[in-house]
LOBATI-66328 format. One record per residue (C-alpha): x, y negated, z negated; residue in three letters. Coordinates in steps of 0.02 Angstrom, whole numbers, plus 50000, padded with zeros to 5 digits. Layout:
N
site x: X y: Y z: Z mifi: Ala
...
This chain:
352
site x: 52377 y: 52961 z: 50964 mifi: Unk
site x: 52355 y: 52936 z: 51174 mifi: Unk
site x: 52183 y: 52842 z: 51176 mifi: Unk
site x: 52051 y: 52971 z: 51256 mifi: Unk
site x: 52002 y: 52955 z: 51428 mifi: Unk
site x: 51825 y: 52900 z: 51470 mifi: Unk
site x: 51730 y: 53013 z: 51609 mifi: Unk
site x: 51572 y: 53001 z: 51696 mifi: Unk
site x: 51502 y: 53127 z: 51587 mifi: Unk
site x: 51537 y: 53019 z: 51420 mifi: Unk
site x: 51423 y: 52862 z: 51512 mifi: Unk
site x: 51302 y: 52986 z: 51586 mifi: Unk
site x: 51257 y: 53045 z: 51393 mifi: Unk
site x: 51278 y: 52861 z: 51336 mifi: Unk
site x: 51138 y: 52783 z: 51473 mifi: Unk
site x: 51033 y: 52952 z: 51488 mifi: Unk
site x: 51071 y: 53002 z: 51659 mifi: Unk
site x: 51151 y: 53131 z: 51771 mifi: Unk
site x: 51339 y: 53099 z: 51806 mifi: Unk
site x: 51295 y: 53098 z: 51972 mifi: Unk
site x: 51194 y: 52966 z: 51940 mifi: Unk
site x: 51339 y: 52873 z: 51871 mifi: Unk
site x: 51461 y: 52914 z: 52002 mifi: Unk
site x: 51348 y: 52828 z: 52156 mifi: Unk
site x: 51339 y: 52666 z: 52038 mifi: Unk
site x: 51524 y: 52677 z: 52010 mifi: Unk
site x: 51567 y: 52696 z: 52192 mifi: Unk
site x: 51455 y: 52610 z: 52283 mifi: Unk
site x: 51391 y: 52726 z: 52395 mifi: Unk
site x: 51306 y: 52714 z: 52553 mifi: Unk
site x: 51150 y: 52802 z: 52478 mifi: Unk
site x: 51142 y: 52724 z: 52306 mifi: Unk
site x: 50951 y: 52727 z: 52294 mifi: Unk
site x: 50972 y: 52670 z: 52086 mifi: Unk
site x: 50842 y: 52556 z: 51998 mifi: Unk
site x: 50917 y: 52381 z: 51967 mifi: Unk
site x: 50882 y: 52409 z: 51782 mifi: Unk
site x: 50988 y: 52592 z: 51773 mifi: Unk
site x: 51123 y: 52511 z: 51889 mifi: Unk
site x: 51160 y: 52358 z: 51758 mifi: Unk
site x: 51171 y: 52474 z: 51593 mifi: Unk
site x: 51308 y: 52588 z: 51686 mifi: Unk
site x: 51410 y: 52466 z: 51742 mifi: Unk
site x: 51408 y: 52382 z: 51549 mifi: Unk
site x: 51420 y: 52553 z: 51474 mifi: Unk
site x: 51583 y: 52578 z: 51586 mifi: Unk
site x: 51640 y: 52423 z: 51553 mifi: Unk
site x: 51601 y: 52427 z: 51368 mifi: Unk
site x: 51700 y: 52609 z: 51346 mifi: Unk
site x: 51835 y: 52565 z: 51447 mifi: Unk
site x: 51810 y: 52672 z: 51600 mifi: Unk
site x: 51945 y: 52677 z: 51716 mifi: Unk
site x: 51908 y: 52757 z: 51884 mifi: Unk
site x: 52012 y: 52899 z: 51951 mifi: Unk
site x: 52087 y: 52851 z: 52117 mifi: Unk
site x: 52147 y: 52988 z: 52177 mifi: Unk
site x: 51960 y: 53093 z: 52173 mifi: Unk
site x: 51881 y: 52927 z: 52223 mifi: Unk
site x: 51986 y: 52930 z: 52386 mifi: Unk
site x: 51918 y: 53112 z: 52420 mifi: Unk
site x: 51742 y: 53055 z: 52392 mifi: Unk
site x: 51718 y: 52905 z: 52488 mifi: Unk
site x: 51858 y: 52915 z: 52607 mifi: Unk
site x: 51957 y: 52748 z: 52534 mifi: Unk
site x: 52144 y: 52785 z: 52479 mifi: Unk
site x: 52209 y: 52656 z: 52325 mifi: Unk
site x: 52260 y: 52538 z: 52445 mifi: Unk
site x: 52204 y: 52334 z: 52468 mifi: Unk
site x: 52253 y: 52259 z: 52626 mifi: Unk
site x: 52285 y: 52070 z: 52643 mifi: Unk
site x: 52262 y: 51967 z: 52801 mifi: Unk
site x: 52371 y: 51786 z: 52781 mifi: Unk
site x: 52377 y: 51688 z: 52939 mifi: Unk
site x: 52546 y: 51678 z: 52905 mifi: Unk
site x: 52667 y: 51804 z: 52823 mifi: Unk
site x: 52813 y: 51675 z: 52794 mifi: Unk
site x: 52757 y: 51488 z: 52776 mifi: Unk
site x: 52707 y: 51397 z: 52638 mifi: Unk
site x: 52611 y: 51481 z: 52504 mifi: Unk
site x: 52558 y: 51630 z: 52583 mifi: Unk
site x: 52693 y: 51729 z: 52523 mifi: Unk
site x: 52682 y: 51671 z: 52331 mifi: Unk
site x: 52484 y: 51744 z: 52340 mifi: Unk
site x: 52556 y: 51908 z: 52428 mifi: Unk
site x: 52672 y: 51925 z: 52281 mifi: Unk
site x: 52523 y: 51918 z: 52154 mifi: Unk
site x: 52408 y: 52030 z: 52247 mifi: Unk
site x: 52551 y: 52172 z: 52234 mifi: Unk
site x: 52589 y: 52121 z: 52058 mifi: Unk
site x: 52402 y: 52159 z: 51987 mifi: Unk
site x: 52381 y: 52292 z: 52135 mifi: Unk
site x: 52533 y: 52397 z: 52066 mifi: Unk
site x: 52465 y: 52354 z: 51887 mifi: Unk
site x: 52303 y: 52441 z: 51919 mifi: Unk
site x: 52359 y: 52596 z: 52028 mifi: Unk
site x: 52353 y: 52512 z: 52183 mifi: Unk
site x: 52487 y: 52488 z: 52343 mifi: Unk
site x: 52466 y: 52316 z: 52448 mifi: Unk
site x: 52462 y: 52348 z: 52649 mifi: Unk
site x: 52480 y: 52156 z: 52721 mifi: Unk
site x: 52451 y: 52121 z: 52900 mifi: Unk
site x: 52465 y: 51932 z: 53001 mifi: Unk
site x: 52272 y: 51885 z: 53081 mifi: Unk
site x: 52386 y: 51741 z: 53169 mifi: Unk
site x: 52331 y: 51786 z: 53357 mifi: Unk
site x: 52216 y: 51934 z: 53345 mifi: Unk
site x: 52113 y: 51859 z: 53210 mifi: Unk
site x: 52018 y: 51896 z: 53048 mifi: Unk
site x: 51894 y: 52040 z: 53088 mifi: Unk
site x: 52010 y: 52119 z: 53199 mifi: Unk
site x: 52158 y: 52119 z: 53074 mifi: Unk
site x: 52042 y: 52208 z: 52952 mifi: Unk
site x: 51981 y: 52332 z: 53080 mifi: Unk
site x: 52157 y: 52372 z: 53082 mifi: Unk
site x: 52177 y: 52394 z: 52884 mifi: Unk
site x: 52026 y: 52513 z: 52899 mifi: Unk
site x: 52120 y: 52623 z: 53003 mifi: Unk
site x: 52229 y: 52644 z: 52852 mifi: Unk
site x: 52070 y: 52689 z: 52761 mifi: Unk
site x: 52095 y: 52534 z: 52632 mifi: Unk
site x: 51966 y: 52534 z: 52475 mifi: Unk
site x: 51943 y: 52309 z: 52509 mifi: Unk
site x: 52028 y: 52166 z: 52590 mifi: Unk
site x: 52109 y: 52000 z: 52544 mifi: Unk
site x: 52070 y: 51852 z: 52663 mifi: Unk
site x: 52153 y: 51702 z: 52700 mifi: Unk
site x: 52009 y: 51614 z: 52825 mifi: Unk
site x: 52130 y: 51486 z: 52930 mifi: Unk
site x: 52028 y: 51422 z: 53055 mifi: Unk
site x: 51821 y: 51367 z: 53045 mifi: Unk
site x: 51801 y: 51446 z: 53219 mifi: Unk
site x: 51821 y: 51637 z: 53174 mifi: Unk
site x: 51697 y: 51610 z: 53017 mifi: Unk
site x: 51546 y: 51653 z: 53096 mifi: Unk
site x: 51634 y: 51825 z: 53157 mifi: Unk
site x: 51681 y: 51851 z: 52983 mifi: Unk
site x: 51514 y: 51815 z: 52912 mifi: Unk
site x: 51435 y: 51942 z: 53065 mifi: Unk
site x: 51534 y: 52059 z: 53026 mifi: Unk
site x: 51539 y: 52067 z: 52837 mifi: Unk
site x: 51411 y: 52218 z: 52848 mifi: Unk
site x: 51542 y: 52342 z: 52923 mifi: Unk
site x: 51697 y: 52298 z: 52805 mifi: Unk
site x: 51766 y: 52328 z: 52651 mifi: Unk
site x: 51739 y: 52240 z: 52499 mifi: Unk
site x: 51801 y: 52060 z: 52525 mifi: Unk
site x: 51921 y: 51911 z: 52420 mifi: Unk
site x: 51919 y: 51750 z: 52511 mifi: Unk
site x: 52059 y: 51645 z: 52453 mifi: Unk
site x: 52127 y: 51475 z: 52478 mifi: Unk
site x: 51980 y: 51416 z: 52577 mifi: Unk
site x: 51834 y: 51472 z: 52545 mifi: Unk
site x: 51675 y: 51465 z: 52655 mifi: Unk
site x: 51502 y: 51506 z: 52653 mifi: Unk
site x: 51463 y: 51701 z: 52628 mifi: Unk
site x: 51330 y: 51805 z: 52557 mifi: Unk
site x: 51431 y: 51971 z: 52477 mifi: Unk
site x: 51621 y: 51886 z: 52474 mifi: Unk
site x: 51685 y: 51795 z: 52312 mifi: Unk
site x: 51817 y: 51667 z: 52333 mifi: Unk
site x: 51971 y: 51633 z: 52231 mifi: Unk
site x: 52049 y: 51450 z: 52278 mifi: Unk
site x: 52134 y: 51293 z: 52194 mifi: Unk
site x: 52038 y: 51166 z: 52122 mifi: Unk
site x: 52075 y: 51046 z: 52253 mifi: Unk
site x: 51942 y: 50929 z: 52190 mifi: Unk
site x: 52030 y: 50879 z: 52040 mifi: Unk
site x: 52192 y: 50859 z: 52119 mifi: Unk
site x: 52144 y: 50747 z: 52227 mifi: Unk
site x: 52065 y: 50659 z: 52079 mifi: Unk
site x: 52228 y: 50661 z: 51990 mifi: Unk
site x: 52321 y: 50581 z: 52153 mifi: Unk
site x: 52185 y: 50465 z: 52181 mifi: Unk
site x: 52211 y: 50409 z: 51980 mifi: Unk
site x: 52381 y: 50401 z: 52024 mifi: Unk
site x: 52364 y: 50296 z: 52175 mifi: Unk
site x: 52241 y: 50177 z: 52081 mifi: Unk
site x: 52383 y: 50158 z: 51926 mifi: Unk
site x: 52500 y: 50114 z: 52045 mifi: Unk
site x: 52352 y: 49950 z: 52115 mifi: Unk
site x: 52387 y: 50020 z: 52305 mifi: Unk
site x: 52267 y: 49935 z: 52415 mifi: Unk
site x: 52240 y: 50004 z: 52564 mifi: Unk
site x: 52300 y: 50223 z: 52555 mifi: Unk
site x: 52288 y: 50349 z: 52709 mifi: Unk
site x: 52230 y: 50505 z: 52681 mifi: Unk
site x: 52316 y: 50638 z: 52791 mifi: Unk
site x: 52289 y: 50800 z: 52869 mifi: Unk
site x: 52350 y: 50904 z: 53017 mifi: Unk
site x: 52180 y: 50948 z: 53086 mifi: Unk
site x: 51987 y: 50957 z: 53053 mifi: Unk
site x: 51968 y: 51129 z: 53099 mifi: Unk
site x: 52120 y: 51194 z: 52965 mifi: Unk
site x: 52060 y: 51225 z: 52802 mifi: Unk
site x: 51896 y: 51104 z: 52810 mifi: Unk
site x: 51834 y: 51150 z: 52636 mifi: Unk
site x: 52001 y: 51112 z: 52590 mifi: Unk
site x: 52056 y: 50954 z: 52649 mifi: Unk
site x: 51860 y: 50890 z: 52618 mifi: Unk
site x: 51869 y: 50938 z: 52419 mifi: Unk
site x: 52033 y: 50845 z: 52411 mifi: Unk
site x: 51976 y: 50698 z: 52494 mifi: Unk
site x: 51817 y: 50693 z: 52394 mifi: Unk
site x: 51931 y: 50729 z: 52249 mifi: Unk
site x: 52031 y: 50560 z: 52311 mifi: Unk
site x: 51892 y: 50450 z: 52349 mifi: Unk
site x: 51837 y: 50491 z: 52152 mifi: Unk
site x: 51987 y: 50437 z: 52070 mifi: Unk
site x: 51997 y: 50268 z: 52190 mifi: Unk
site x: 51818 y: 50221 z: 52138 mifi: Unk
site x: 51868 y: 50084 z: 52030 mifi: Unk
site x: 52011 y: 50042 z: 52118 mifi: Unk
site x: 51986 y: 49895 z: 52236 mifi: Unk
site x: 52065 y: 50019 z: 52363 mifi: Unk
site x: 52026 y: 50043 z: 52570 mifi: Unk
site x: 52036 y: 50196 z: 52622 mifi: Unk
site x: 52067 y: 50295 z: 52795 mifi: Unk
site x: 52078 y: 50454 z: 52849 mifi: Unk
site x: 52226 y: 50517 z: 52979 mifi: Unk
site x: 52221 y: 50710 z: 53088 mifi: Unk
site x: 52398 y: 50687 z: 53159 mifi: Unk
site x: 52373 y: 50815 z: 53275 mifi: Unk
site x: 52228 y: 50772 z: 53343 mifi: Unk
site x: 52238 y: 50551 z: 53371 mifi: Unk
site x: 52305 y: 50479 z: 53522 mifi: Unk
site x: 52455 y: 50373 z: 53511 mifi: Unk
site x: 52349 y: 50199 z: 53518 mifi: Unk
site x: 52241 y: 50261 z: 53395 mifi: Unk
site x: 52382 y: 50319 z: 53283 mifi: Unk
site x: 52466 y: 50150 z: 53301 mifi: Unk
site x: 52326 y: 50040 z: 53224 mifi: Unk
site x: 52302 y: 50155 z: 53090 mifi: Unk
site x: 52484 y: 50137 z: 53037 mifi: Unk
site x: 52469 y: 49971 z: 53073 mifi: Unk
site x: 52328 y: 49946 z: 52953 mifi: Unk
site x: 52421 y: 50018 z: 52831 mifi: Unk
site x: 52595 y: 49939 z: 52845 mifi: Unk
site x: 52465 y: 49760 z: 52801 mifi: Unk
site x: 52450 y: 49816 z: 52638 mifi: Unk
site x: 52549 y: 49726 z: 52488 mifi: Unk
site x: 52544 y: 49918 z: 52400 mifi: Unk
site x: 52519 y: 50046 z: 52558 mifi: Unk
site x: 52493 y: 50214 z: 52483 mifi: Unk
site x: 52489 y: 50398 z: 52564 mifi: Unk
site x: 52380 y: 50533 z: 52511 mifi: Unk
site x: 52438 y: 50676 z: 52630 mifi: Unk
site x: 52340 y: 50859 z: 52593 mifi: Unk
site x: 52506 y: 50919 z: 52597 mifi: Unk
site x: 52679 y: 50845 z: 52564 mifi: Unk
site x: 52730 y: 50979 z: 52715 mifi: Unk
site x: 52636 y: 50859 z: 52833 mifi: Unk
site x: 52791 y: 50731 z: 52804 mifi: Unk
site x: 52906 y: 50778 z: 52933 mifi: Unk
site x: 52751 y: 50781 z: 53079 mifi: Unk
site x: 52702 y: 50618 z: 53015 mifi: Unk
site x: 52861 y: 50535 z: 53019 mifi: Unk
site x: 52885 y: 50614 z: 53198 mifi: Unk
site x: 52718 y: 50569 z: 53293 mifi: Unk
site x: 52750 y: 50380 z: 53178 mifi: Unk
site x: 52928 y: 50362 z: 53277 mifi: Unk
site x: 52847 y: 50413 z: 53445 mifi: Unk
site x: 52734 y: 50229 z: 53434 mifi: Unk
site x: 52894 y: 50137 z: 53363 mifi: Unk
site x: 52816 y: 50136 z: 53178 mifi: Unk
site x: 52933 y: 50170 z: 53012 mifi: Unk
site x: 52864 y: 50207 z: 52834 mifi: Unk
site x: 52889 y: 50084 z: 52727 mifi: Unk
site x: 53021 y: 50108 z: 52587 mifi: Unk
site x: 52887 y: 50037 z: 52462 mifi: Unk
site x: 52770 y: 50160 z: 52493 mifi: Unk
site x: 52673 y: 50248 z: 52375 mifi: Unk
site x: 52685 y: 50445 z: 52420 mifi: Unk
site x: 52576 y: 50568 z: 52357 mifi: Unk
site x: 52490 y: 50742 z: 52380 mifi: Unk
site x: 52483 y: 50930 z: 52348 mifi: Unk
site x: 52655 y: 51035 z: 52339 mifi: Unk
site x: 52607 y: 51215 z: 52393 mifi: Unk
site x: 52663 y: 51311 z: 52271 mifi: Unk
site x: 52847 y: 51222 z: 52230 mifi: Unk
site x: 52881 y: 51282 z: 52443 mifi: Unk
site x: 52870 y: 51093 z: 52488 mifi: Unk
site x: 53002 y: 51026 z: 52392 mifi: Unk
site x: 53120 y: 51123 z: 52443 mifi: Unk
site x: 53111 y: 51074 z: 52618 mifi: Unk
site x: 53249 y: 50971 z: 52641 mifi: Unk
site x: 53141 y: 50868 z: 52801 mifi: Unk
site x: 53018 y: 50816 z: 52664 mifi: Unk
site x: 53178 y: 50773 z: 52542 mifi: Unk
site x: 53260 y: 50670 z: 52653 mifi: Unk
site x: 53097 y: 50571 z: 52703 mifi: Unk
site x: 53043 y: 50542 z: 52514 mifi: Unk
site x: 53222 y: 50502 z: 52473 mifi: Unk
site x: 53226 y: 50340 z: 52562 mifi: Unk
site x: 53064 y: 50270 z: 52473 mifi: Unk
site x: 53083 y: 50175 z: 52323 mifi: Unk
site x: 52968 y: 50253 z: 52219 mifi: Unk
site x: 52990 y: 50415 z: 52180 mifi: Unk
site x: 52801 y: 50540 z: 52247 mifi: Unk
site x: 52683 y: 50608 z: 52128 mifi: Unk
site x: 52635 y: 50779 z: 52178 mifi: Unk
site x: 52497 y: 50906 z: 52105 mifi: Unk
site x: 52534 y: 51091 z: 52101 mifi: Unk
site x: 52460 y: 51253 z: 52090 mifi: Unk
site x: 52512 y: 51419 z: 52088 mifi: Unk
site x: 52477 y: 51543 z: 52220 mifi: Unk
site x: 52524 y: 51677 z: 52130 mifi: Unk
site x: 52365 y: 51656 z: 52007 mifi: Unk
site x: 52275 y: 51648 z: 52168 mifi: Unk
site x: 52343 y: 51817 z: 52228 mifi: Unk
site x: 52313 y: 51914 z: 52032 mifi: Unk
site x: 52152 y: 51838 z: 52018 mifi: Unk
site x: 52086 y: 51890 z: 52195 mifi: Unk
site x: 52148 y: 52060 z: 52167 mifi: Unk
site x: 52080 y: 52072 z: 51990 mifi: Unk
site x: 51910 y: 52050 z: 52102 mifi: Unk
site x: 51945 y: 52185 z: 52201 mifi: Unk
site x: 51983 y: 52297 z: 52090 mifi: Unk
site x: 51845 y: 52263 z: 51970 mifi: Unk
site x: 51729 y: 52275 z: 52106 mifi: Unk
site x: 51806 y: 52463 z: 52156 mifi: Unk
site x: 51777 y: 52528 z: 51996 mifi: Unk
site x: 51631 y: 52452 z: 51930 mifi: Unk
site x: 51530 y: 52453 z: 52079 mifi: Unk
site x: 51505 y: 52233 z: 52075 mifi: Unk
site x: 51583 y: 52094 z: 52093 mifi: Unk
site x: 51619 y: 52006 z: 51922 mifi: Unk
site x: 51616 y: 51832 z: 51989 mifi: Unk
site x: 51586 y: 51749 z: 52132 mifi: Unk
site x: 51691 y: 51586 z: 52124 mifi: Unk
site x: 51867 y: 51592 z: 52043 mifi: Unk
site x: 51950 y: 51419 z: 52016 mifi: Unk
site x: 52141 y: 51403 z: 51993 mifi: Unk
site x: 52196 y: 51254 z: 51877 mifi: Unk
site x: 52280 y: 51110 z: 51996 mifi: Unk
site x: 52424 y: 51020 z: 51885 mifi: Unk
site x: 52554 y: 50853 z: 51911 mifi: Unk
site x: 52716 y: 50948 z: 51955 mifi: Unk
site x: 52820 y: 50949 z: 51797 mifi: Unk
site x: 52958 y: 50824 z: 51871 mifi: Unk
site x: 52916 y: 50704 z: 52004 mifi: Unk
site x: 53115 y: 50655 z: 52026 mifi: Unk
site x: 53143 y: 50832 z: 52103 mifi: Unk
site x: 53187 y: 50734 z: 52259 mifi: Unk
site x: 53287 y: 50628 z: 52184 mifi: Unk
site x: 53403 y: 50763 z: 52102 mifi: Unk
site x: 53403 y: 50852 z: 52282 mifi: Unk
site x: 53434 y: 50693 z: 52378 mifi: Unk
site x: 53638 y: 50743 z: 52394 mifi: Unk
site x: 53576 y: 50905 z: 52484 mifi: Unk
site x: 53481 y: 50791 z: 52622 mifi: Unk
site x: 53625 y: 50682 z: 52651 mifi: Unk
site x: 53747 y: 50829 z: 52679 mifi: Unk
């Protein structure tokens, strides 16, 4: 027998209020003048009978159609596209259609306003750059329900959904120590690009070298002069076991560039290791044909940004029909890739 659907007259009777009552908790509203007390035993009596709200008559109440929009800096690099792909997957699963938009060039709030314009019931957000945060944060009062993924930073209504980048560094930094490297470089692109980011995995690095005899350095390609990048390189080319921690394994191909410009080469007995975005780094044949000519094969830590992408719209859509957020900090498991030879086996596709 089909299961019976729960209304807002079934929790009304359960909680002893009106189902009007029940429908401000359940929607938020603007004018939600309930107790604290009457607030927390609707949302557990929904969530306890297995209330599902109805989209289409919340749209004509509140003015939201079943839609989340997502705001990537970037629609088609890296792992933006794998967390796109599990937004829609849990979006679809609960009713919902995915509207994503680039905040490369306009930025954050103003990609949002846009999504409002399609009348969207919350947003996804991928904050790129430390400089727009404080706009975000401003204007957090005027938006939509909020997911901050991939790097989180410091806000009083949005939950955020990111690796653990923390432990992965940990693991590479175990890794590194195993292998008795004694000096490593720890590589970014930029202090202002993902600073929560890049700071958890360096902490996360820094942990696992702590009994380690190891030196370590950090490295902004983009941001070092020449001279400067020169003695750091040649710090590291000293070393009896020089290893590389690099954020990302995408950061490779820059390195080896800006290394070529001041006449330095990486040496083949180099230890290599970092985060793999999602599998997308691997398969760049730049980064296959750099690792290939090392001698020892990277280690690499993964995570998938499709969990990211579920889990951030499992938020949202909690949040939409239950009236609060369910958690405020979701951590996705960081893992060794399951076959550090990859580049190996794709080494013939480099050479080609």
């Amino acid at each position: 027998m089909p299961m019976k659907t729960v209304r807002l007259t079934d929790i009304a009777r359960e909680v002893g209020v009106s189902s009007a009552t029940v429908s401000r908790v359940l929607t938020d509203g603007p004018h939600n003048r309930v107790s604290a007390q009457t607030r927390r035993k609707i949302l557990n009596t929904a969530k306890r009978l297995g209330y599902e709200p109805n989209l289409a008559a919340r749209t004509l109440v509140t003015g939201q159609a079943p839609l989340i929009g997502v705001v990537m800096p970037y629609l088609a690099a890296e792992q933006f596209p794998a967390i796109i792909a599990g937004v829609e997957a849990r979006a679809s699963a609960g009713g919902y259609q995915t509207l994503v938009v680039s905040g490369r060039g306009t930025g954050q709030v103003k990609a949002i306003e846009a999504l409002m314009s399609h009348h969207v019931s919350g947003a996804i957000v991928c904050p790129l750059d430390k400089d727009e945060d404080e706009e975000l944060r401003e204007a957090a009062d005027r938006l939509p329900p909020i997911v901050l993924v991939e790097r989180p930073i410091p806000h009083p209504s949005a939950p955020t959904v990111s690796a653990d980048n923390r432990h992965g560094g940990w693991q590479c930094g175990q890794w590194l120590a195993a292998q008795r490297c004694d000096r490593v470089l720890f590589v970014h692109l930029k202090q202002g690009q993902f600073p929560s980011v890049w700071t958890q995995r360096l902490t996360g690095l820094k942990e696992g070298l702590a009994t380690a005899e190891t030196e370590i350095r950090e490295l902004f390609i983009n941001e070092v002069a020449e001279e400067v990048l020169r003695q750091v390189l040649t710090w590291l080319g000293g070393a009896e076991r020089p290893g590389f921690f690099l954020s990302t394994l995408l950061f490779l191909p820059a390195l080896q560039r800006r290394a070529e410009a001041v006449g330095w080469n990486l040496p083949a007995h180099t230890h290599l290791c970092g985060f793999d975005r999602a599998h997308f780094t691997l398969d760049d044949l730049n980064v296959v044909a750099a690792v290939t000519r090392l001698e020892h094969p990277p280690y690499y830590v993964v995570y998938s940004g499709q969990a990211i992408g579920r889990e951030a719209a499992e938020l949202i859509i909690q949040r939409l029909g239950h009236g609060g957020w369910p958690r405020q900090t979701v951590t996705v498991p960081v893992t060794p890739g399951s076959n550090h030879n990859t580049c190996r086996e794709k080494s013939k596709w480099a050479r080609q």
